[in-house]
VOGU-3710 file (C-alpha; in Angstrom, 3 decimals, decimal comma):
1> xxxxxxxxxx> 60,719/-34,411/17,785  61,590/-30,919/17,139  63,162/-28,789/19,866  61,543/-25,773/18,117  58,430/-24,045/19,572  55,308/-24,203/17,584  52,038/-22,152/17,873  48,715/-23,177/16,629  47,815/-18,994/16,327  47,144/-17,214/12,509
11> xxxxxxxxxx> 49,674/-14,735/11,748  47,941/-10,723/11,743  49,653/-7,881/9,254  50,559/-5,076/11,135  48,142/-2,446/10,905  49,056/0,595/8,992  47,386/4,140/9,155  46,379/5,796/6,739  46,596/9,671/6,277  44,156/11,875/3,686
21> xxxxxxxxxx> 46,524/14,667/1,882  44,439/16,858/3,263  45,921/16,120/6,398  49,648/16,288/5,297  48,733/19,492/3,430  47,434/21,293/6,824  51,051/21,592/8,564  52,596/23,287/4,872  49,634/25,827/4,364  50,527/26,996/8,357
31> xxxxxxxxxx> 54,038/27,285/7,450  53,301/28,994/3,824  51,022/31,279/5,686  53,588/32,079/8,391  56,025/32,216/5,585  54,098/34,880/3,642  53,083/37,236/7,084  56,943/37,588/7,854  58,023/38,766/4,048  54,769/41,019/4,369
41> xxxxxxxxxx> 56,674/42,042/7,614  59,742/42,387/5,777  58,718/44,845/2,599  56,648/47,292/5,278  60,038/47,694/7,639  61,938/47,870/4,516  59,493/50,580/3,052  59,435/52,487/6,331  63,549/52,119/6,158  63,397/53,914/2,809
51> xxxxxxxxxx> 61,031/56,352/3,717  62,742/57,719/6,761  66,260/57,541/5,016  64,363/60,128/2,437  63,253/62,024/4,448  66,276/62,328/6,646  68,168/63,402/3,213  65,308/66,243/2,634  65,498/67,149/5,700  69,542/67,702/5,668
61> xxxxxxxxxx> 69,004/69,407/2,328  66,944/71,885/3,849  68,911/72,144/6,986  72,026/72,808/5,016  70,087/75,110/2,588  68,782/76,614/5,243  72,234/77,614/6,994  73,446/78,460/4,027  70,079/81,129/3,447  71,010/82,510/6,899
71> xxxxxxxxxx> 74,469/82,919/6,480  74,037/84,738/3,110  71,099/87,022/5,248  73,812/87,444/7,858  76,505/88,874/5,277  74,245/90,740/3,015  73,049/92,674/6,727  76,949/93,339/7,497  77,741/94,818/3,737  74,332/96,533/4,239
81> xxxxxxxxxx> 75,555/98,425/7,478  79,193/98,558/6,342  78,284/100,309/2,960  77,904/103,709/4,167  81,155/103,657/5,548  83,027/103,097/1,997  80,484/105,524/0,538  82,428/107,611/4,068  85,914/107,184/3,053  85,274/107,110/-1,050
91> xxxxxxxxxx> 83,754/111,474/-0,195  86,996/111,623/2,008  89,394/110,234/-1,103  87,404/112,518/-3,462  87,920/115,949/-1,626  91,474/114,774/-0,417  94,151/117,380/-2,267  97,093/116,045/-4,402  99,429/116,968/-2,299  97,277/116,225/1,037
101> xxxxxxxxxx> 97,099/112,332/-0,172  100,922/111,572/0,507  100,758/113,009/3,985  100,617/110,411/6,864  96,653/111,379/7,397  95,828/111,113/3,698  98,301/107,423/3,507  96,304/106,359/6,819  92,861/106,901/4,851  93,646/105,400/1,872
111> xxxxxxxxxx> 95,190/102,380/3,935  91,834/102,521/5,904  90,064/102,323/2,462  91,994/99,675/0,810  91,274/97,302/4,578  87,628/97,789/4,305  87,627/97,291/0,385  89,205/94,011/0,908  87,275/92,766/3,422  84,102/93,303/2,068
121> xxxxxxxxxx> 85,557/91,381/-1,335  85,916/88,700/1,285  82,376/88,730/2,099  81,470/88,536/-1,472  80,911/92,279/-2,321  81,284/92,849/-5,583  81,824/96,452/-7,976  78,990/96,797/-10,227  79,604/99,484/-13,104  77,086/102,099/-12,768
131> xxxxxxxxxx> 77,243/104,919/-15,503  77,529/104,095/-18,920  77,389/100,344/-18,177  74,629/98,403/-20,182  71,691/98,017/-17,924  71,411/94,755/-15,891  67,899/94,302/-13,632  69,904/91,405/-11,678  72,326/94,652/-10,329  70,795/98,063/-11,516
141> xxxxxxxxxx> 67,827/99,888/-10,309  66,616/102,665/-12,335  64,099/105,221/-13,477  63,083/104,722/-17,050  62,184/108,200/-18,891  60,345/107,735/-21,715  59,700/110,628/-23,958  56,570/110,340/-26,511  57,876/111,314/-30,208  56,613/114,390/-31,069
151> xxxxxxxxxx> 53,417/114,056/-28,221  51,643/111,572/-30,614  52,737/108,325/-29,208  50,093/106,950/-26,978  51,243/106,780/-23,367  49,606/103,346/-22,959  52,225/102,065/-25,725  55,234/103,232/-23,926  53,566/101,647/-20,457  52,892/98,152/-22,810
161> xxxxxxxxxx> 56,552/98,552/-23,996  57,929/98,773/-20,477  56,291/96,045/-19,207  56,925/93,745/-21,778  60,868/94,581/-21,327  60,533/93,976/-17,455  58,256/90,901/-17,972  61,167/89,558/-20,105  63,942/90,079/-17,771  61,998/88,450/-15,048
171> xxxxxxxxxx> 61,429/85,600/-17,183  65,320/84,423/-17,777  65,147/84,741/-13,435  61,863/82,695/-13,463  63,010/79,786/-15,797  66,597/79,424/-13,804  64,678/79,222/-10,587  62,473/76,286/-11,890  65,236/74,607/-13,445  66,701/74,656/-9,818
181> xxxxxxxxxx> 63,867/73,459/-7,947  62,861/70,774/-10,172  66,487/69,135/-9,574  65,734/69,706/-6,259  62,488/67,519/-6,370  64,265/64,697/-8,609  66,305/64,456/-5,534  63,904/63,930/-3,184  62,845/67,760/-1,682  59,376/66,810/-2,403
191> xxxxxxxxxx> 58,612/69,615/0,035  59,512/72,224/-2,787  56,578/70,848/-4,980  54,512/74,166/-3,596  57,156/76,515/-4,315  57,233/74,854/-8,019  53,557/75,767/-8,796  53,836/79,627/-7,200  57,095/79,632/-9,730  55,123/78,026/-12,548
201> xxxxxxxxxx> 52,153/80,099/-11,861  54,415/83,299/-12,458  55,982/82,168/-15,156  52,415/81,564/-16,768  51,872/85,801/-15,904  54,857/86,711/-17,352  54,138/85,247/-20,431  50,997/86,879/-20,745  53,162/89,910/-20,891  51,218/91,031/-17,197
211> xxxxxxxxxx> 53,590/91,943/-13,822  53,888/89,021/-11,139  52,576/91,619/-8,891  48,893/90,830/-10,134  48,940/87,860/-8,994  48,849/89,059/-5,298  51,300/86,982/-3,839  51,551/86,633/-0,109  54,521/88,326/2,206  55,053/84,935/2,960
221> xxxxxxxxxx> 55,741/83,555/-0,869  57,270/86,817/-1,938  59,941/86,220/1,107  60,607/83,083/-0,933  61,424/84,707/-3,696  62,678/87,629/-2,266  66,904/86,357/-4,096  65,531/86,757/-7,416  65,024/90,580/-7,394  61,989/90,192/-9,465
231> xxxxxxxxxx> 61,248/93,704/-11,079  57,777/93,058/-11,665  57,168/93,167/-8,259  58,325/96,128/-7,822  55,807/99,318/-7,034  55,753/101,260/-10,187  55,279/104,885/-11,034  53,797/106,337/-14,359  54,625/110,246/-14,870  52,387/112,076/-16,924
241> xxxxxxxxxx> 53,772/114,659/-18,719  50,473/117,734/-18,934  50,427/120,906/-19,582  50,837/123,480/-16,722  47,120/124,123/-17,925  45,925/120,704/-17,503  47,792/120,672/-13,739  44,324/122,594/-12,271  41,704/120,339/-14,650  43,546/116,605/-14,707
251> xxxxxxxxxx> 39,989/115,365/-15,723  40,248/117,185/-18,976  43,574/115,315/-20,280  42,862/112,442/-21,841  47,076/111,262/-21,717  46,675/111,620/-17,889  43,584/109,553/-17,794  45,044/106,625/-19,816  48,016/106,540/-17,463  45,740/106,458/-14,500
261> xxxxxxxxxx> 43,676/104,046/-15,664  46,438/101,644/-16,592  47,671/102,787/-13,270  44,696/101,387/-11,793  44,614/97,994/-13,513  48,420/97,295/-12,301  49,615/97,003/-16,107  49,304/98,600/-19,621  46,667/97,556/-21,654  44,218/94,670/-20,470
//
C-alpha cells in the first residue's frame, strides 16, 4: 500500500480574468491627456517668457533713447544760453586794437575766448560757415529773394519753385528718419509703428510737391519730429513786390492777389 495521500476530488483550472482593451486603454488616455495639459502649460509660460523678455528690451531701448533725448535737450539748452556770451567776447575781439590785443587785458580775453570755445566743442558745438558757404537747410536759415525777370514771371511760379526746392530737402530728412525707425521696429520697438505712419504720411505730402505743414500735425507729433528741422514746417512769408500806387488799392493788383491766395491755401498752386 502506498504511503502517498490520495484524493477522490476533480482537479479545477485556476480562474483567469479577463480585461476588454478598453479597459487597459482608460489609464493611457488619462496620462496622454495629462501629458498634453502640461506641454499646453509649457508653450503659454514659454510664450509669456518671450513676450516679457521683448518687451523688457523695448522698453530699455526707449529708456536709453530716452536719456539719451534728454541729455542732448540738456546740452543744446546750455549752448543755447552760453551762445550769447561767444557772440560777447567775438564783438570784444573785433573792436580790440592791434596793439591793445598783446596787453594782459586783451591776452586775458582772448584766453577767456579760446576756454569757452573749447568747451562748447566739448559739448558738441560745431562752426557752421555762414557767408558764401553753399546753402545747407540741416544748418542755415534764410530768406529767399526772388526777383521776377523783367516783371513777367508769374509770382505763383517762383512760390511753386520754392516749394518744390524745400519739399526736396525735407525729403532726404524724411527717408533717413524712416530708414531709422523701421530698424528700430525689426528690433522689436513695435511701439514706433505710429511714428512710422505720421513719417510715411509726410513723406506721401512731400512727394506731392505740398509742405508737411498741410497736413496739420499735432504739437504733440511735431515735438517728435522736432530733430529733423523740417523746413516745410516752417511759417512762411510771400513778399509782394507792388507799385507804391497799388500800396492804397491792393485789390487792384492782380500779382498781390495770386500771392495771397496761394498764401491762403498754405502752398503754390493747388
Amino acid at each position: 500500500m502506498s504511503d502517498q495521500p490520495t484524493t477522490d476530488a476533480p482537479f479545477e483550472e485556476p480562474e483567469v480574468e479577463v480585461v476588454s482593451d478598453d479597459v487597459l486603454a482608460e489609464p493611457v488616455e488619462e496620462d496622454l491627456d495629462e501629458l498634453g495639459r502640461v506641454a499646453k502649460e509649457r508653450d503659454e509660460l514659454r510664450e509669456m517668457a518671450q513676450r516679457l523678455q521683448a518687451d523688457f528690451e523695448n522698453y530699455r531701448k526707449r529708456a536709453q533713447r530716452q536719456a539719451e533725448d534728454s541729455a542732448g535737450k540738456l546740452a543744446a539748452e546750455v549752448l543755447v544760453a552760453l551762445l550769447p556770451v561767444l557772440d560777447t567776447f567775438d564783438l570784444a575781439q573785433a573792436h580790440l586794437a592791434d596793439d591793445a590785443a598783446a596787453s594782459p587785458a586783451g591776452t586775458a580775453l582772448l584766453q577767456a575766448k579760446s576756454l569757452l570755445v573749447d568747451t562748447l566743442a566739448k559739448l558738441g558745438l560745431e562752426p557752421v560757415a555762414g557767408a558764401d558757404a553753399p546753402f545747407d537747410p540741416q544748418f542755415h536759415d534764410a530768406v529767399a529773394h526772388a526777383p521776377a525777370e523783367d516783371g513777367s514771371s508769374d509770382p505763383l511760379d517762383q512760390i511753386d519753385i520754392l516749394n518744390m526746392e524745400l519739399c526736396l530737402a525735407d525729403m532726404e530728412s524724411i527717408e533717413r528718419r524712416i530708414t531709422r525707425t523701421k530698424k528700430f521696429i525689426k528690433n522689436g520697438d513695435t511701439k514706433l509703428k505710429d511714428e512710422l505712419m505720421m513719417l510715411e504720411q509726410i513723406q506721401s505730402c512731400l512727394e506731392n510737391a505740398e509742405p508737411a505743414r498741410k497736413l496739420g500735425l499735432t504739437e504733440e507729433q511735431t515735438e517728435c519730429i522736432k530733430d529733423i528741422n523740417m523746413l516745410t514746417l516752417k511759417p512762411v512769408l510771400f513778399v509782394a513786390n507792388i507799385g507804391e500806387d497799388d500800396i492804397k488799392h491792393p485789390e487792384l493788383c492782380e500779382a498781390a492777389q495770386k500771392v495771397i491766395g496761394s498764401v491762403l491755401l498754405g502752398h503754390g498752386r493747388g
